[in-house]
C-alpha positions as CSV (number, residue, x, y, z in Angstrom):
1,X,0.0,0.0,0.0
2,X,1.4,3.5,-0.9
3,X,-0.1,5.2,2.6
4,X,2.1,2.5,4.6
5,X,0.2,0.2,7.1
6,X,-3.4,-0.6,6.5
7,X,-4.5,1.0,9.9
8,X,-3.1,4.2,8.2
9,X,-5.7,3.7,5.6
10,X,-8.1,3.3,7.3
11,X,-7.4,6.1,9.7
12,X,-7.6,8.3,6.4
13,X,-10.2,6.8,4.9
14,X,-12.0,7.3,8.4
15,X,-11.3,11.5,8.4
16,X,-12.2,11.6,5.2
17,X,-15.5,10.2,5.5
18,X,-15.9,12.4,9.4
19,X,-14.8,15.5,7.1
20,X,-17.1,15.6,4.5
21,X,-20.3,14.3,7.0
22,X,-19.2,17.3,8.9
23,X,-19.5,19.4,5.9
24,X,-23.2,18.2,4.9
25,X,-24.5,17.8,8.2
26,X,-25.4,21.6,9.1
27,X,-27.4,23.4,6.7
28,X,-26.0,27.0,5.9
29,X,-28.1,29.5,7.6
30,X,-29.6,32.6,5.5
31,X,-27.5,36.4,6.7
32,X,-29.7,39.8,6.9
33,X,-28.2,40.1,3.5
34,X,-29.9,37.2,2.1
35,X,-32.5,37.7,3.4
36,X,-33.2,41.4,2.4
37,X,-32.4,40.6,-0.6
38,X,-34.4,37.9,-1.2
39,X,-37.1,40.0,0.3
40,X,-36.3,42.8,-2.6
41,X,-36.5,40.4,-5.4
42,X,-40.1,39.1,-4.1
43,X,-41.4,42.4,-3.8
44,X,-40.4,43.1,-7.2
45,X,-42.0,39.4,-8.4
46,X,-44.9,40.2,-6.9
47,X,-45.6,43.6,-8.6
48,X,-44.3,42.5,-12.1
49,X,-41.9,44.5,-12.0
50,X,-38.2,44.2,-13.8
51,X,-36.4,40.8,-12.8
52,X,-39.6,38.7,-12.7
53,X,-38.7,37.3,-15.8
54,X,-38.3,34.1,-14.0
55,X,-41.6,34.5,-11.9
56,X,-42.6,31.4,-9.6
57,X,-45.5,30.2,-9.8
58,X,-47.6,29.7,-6.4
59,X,-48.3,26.2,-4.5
60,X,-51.2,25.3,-2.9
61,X,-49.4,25.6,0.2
62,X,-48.2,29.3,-0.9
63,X,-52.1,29.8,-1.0
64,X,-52.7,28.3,2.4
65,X,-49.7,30.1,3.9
66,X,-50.9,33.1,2.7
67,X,-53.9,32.8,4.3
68,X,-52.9,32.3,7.1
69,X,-50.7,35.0,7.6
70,X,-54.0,36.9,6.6
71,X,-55.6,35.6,9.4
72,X,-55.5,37.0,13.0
73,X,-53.6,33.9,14.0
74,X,-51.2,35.4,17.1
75,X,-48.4,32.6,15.9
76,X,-47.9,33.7,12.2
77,X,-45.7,36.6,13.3
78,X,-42.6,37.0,15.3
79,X,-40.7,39.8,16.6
80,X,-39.2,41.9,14.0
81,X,-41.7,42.2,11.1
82,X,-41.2,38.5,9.7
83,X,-43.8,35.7,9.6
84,X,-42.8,32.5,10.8
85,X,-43.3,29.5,8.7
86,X,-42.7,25.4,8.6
87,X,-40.6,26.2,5.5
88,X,-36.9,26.8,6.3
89,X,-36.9,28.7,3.0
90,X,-39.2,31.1,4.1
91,X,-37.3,32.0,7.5
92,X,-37.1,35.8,7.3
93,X,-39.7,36.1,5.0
94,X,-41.7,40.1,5.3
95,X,-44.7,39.8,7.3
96,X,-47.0,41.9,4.8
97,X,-45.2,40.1,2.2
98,X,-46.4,36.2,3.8
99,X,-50.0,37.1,2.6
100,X,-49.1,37.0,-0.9
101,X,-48.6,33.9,-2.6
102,X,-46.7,35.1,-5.5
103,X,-44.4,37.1,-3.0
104,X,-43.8,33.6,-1.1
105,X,-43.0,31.7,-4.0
106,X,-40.8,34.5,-5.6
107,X,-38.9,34.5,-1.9
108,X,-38.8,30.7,-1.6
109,X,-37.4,31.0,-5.2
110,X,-34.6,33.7,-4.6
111,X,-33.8,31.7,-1.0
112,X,-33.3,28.1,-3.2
113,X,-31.5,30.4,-5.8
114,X,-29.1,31.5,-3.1
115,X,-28.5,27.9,-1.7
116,X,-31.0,27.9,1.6
């Protein structure tokens, strides 16, 4: 073997596989950059505006969410002008902006785009 003993190899092999299940274990979490801008772009989605070229279209659970955050539901906002939501690519997503569904799916878009 070129790595010397086969207990080296292992050992090697071992990091290797600790390294990159390290890497993919914790999913990157979105910055107040990302998330404003993600926030910018589904504003702009949702009026039609320039850069909705590639306009998402709404899911039935957009619909629901939206909805919801139309509702007088106590639990659909947090501190800080954001809704909450079961979708981690929706975390930071505008309050106002949660009772549109074309806003959500223009957000969920940009966050995908961005890696989140």
């Amino acid at each position: 073997m070129m790595f010397g003993t086969r207990r080296q190899y292992v050992v090697l092999l071992g990091a290797l596989i600790i390294s990159a299940t390290a890497r993919t274990a914790y999913a990157q979490v979105p910055k107040a950059e990302d998330i404003a801008a993600c926030n910018m772009e589904a504003q702009r989605a949702a009026r039609g505006g320039a850069g909705s070229h590639e306009s998402a279209v709404p899911t039935a659970k957009d619909h629901n969410r939206a909805a919801e955050a139309r509702g007088t539901e106590p639990k659909a906002q947090s501190p800080g002008g954001s809704a909450k939501s079961e979708d981690p690519q929706l975390a930071g997503i505008d309050a106002e902006g949660a009772k549109n569904p074309a806003y959500q799916a223009a957000y969920r878009t940009c966050m995908r785009k961005s890696g989140f």
